[in-house]
N, C-alpha and C positions, 0 to 999 in steps of 0.2 A: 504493500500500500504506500510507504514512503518513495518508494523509487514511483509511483504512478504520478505523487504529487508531486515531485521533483520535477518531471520529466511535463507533466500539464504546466508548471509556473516559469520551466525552463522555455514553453513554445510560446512566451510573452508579447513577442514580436507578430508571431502568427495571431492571435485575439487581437490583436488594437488593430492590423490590418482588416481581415475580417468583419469586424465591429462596423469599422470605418466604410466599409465598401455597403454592408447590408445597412446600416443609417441613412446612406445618400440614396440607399437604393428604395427603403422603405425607414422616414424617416418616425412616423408614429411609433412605431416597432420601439423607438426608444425616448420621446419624448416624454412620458410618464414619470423619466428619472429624474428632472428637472428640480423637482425639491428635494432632491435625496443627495445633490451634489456638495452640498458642504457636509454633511454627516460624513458620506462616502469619503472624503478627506480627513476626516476627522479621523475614522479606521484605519485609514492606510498609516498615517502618524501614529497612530497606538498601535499596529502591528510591525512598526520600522521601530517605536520605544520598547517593544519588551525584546527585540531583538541588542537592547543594548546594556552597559551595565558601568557602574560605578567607575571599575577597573579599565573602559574603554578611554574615558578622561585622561587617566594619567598616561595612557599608552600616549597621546597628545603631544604631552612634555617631553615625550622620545625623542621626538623627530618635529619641532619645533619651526625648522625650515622650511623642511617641507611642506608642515601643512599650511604654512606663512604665503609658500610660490604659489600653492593650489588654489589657495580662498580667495586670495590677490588677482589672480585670474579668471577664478570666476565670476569675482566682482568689476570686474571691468572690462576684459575683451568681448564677453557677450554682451553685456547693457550697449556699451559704445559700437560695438555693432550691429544691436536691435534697433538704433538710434539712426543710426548711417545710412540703413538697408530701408528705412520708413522712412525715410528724408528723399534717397536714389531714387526709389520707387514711385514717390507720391502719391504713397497710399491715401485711401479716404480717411477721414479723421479717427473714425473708432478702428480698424483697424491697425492703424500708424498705434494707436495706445498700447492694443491688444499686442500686436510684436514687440514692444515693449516692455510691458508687463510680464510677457515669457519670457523676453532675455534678461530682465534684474531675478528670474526667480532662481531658486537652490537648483545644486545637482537632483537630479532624479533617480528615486531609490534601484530603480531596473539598472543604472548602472553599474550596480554592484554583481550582478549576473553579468552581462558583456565584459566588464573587468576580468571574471572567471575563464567565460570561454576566450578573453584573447591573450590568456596568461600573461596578464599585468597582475601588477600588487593588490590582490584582496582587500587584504586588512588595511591598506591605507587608502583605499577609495570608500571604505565603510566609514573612517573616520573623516574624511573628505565633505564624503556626502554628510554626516553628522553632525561637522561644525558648519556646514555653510548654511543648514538647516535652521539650526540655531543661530545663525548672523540674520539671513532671511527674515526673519521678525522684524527687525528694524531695517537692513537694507532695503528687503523689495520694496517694500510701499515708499521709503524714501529715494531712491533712485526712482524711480517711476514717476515721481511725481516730478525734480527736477530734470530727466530729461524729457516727460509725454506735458510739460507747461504749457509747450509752444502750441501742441494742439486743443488741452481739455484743461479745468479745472480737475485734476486728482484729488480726490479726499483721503489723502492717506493717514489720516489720525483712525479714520473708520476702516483702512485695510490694517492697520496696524493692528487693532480689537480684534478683527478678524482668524491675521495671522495669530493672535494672543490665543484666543480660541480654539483653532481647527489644525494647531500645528505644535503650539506651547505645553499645551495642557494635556492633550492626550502623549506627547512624550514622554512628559513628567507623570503621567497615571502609570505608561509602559515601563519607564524607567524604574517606578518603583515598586509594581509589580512584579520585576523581573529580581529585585535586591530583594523582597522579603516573603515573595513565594513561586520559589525556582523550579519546583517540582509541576504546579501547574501552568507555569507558564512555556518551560520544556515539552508538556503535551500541545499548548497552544500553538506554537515555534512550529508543527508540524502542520500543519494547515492554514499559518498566518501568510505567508508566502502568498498563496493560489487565493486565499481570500482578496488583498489587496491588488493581484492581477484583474478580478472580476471588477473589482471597484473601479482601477483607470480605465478598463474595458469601457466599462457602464459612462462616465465620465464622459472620455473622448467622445463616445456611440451620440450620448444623449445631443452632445456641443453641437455635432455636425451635424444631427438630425434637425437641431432648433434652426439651426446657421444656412440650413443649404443655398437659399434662394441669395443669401448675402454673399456666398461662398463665389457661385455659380456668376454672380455679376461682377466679384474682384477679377474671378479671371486670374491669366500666368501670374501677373504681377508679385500677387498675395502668393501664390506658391514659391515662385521662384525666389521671392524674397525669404520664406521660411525655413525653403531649401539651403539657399546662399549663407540663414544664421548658423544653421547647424555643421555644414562643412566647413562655416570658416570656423566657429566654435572647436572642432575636432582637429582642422588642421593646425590653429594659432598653437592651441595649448600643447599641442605636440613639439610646434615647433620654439617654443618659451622653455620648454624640458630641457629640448637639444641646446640651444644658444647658452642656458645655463649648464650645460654638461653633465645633467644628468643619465642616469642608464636606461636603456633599453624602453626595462620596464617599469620605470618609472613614467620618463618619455608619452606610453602608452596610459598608464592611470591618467595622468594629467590630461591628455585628448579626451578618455571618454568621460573625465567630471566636469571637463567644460563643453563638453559637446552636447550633452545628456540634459536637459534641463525638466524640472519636478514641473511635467504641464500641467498636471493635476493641478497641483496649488493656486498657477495662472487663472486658468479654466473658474475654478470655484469665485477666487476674488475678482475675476472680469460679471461671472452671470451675477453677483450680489453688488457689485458698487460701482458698476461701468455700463454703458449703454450696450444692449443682447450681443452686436457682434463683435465686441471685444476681446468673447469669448471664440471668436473664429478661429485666429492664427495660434492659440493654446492647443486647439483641438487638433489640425493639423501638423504645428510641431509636436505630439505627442508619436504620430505617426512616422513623419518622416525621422526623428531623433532615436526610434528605434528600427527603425531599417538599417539608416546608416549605421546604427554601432553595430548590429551584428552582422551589417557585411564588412563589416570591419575588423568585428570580432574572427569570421570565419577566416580573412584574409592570415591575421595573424597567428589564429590557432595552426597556422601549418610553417610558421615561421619560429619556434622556441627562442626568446631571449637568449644571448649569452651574458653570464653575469658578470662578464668586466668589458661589455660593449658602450663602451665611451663616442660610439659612430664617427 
């Protein structure tokens, strides 16, 4: 049974694809979820907090640099490029927001599977994605608000409550959970995984299903723009690793936490405190940010780091 739920949470890529295709295709099929989309975030947070623990903090102070280049990168080369690519494009105003708002958000926890499969560093993309999780509270809604000025009034005192809510608090219930009753949250661990698959499933499904007619009229623009965040997402941070002479697979961590962005979280705070298709380009970067990692991932899975490749 473990190897079934492994193997379902592992074809993560395959669901948001799918989802995505039967949403556009029949989009009722998934508008029903509409009110269930900040809860639905609210679980995936509390199934990413019991997956964490006391002991993962100090593991932090190991590697201090590191996690210094990672956060630093992700706070900036994607925002300034969700910024750039809505500027190039000239996108309509809610959308211009909407790319935005996915490019100041955290890594996304699926990155931590593509980390696996393209044998990069595990454990430091877990704690990657963990502290940018935790910046996110205060970064996304503030970054969003000074780069998406030019085009909206952002309320980010109210995404901030948000994120306080749907990202803070169910950590902190995971968190502590996980420290003072280990034995059932080890049985939860084995189903938590494939749970929060269903959730971004459901998420992305529901976005596109509400979005399509606004989807349908952005046209290349809006894709190619969400396309252009995520490749350069994946390519800068790769190549921020190199410049700084990191190894291999480090190199590789850094691509997929910046390239990976938590769309879920975009997604919930665009449908709650932004005009409906804000939540567009969330929904489609949920899609394409996992294609690319795991052709990316595949690409590397047949390439094994060496562990003194300085490139």
């Amino acid at each position: 049974m473990t190897a079934i739920l492994k193997t379902l949470t592992a074809l993560f890529p395959l669901w948001i694809v799918l989802g995505a295709i039967w949403a556009w295709l029949v989009p009722t099929h998934f508008n029903w979820f509409a009110p269930c989309i900040s809860p639905a975030l609210g679980v995936i947070m509390l199934g990413m907090g019991i997956t964490l623990s006391f002991k993962d903090f100090s593991e932090v102070l190991k590697v201090p640099k590191a996690i210094g280049v990672g956060l630093v990168s992700q706070f900036t080369i994607m925002p300034l490029l969700g910024w750039g690519l809505a500027s190039a494009f000239q996108l309509e105003r809610d959308l211009a927001v909407g790319l935005i708002l996915v490019s100041c958000c955290p890594g996304g926890t699926a990155s931590n599977v593509i980390a696996y499969l393209a044998r990069a560093n595990v454990p430091l993309s877990v704690l990657l994605t963990m502290c940018s999780t935790f910046l996110a509270i205060l970064l996304t809604p503030g970054l969003t608000q000074v780069l998406a000025s030019e085009h909206m009034d952002v309320p980010a005192g109210k995404m901030l409550l948000s994120t306080l809510h749907v990202v803070l608090l169910p950590l902190i219930v995971g968190l502590t959970s996980n420290q003072f009753f280990p034995k059932a949250v080890k049985r939860a661990n084995l189903i938590a995984p494939l749970v929060s698959v269903i959730a971004i499933v459901l998420i992305v499904s529901c976005i596109i299903g509400l979005n399509k007619e606004k989807i349908s009229t952005a046209g290349a623009p809006l894709f190619i723009a969400v396309l252009l965040l995520h490749v350069g997402g994946f390519g800068l941070g790769y190549l921020v690793a190199k410049m700084l002479k990191y190894p291999e697979v480090f190199r590789r961590t850094l691509a997929i936490e910046v390239g990976m962005q938590n769309s879920g979280l975009g997604s919930a705070l665009a449908k709650q405190h932004l005009p409906p298709a804000a939540a567009a380009p969330c929904a489609i970067s949920a899609v394409y940010h996992c294609i690319l990692g795991s052709l990316l991932a595949a690409y590397w899975r047949t390439r094994p780091p060496q562990a003194d490749d300085e490139g």
